[in-house]
C-alpha positions as CSV (number, residue, x, y, z in Angstrom):
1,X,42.5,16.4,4.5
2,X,38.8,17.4,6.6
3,X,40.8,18.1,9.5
4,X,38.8,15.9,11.6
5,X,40.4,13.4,14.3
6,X,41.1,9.6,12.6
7,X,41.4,8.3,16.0
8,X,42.3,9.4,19.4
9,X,43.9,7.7,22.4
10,X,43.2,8.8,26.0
11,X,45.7,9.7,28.6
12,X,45.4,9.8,32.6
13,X,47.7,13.3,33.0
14,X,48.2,13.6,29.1
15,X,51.5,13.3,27.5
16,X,54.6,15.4,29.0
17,X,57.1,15.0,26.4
18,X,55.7,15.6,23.4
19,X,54.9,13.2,20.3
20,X,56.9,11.7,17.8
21,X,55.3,9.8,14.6
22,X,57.7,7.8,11.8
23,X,57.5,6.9,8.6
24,X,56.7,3.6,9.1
25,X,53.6,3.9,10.6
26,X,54.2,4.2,14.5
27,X,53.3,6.5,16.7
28,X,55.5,7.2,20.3
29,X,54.7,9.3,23.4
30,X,55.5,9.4,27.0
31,X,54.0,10.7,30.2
32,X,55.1,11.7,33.3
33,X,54.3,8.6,35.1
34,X,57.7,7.0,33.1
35,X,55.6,5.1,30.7
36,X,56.9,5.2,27.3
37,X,54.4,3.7,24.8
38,X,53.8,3.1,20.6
39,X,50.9,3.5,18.6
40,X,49.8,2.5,15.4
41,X,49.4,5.5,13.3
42,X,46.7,4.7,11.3
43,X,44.4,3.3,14.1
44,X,45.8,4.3,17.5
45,X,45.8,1.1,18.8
46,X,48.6,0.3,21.1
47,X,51.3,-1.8,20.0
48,X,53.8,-1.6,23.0
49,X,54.5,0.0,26.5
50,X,58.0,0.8,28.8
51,X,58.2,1.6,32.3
52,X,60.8,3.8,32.2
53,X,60.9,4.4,36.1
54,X,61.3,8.0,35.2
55,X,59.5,10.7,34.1
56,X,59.4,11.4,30.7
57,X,60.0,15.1,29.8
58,X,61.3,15.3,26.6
59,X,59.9,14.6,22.9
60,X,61.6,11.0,21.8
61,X,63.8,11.2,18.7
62,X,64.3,8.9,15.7
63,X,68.0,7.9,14.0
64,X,69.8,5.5,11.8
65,X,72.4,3.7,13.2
66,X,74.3,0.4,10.9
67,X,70.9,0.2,9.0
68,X,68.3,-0.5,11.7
69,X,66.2,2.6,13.1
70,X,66.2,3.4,16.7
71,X,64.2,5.5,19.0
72,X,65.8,7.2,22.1
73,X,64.0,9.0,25.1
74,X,65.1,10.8,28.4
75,X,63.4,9.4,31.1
76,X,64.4,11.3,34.7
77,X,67.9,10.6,34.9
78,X,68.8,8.4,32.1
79,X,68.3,7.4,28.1
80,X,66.5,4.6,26.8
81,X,67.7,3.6,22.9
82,X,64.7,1.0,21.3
83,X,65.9,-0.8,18.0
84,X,62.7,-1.3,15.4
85,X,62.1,-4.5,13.5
């Protein structure tokens, strides 16, 4: 509610597609070198990492699918899908 940052998290070449943050607490970006990562929310520490072998260009998305939530990205030529515990 100050608008000032909680936490940051440094990038080489920043993120490329965009940021996408869930209710349960995680935090997911990309960059351009394929790497597809998670964050905890609250403290910005990282909690996981995917070479994609791509680069990522687009903003991940979130869904529902038989009760467990996934995450999906575009990575140069293909889609990754990620099922969260």
């Amino acid at each position: 509610t100050t608008g000032k940052p909680v936490w940051s998290f440094d990038l080489v070449g920043g993120p490329s597609g965009g940021v996408l943050s869930t209710a349960g607490g995680l935090v997911f970006s990309g960059n351009k070198e394929g790497t597809f990562f998670a964050l905890d929310a609250r403290s910005g520490k990282p909690l996981w990492r995917f070479q994609t072998g791509g680069p990522i260009n687009a903003t991940a998305i979130s869904y529902l699918q038989d009760g467990q939530q996934r995450v999906a990205v575009a990575a140069g030529n293909a889609l990754f899908v990620f099922g969260l515990r």
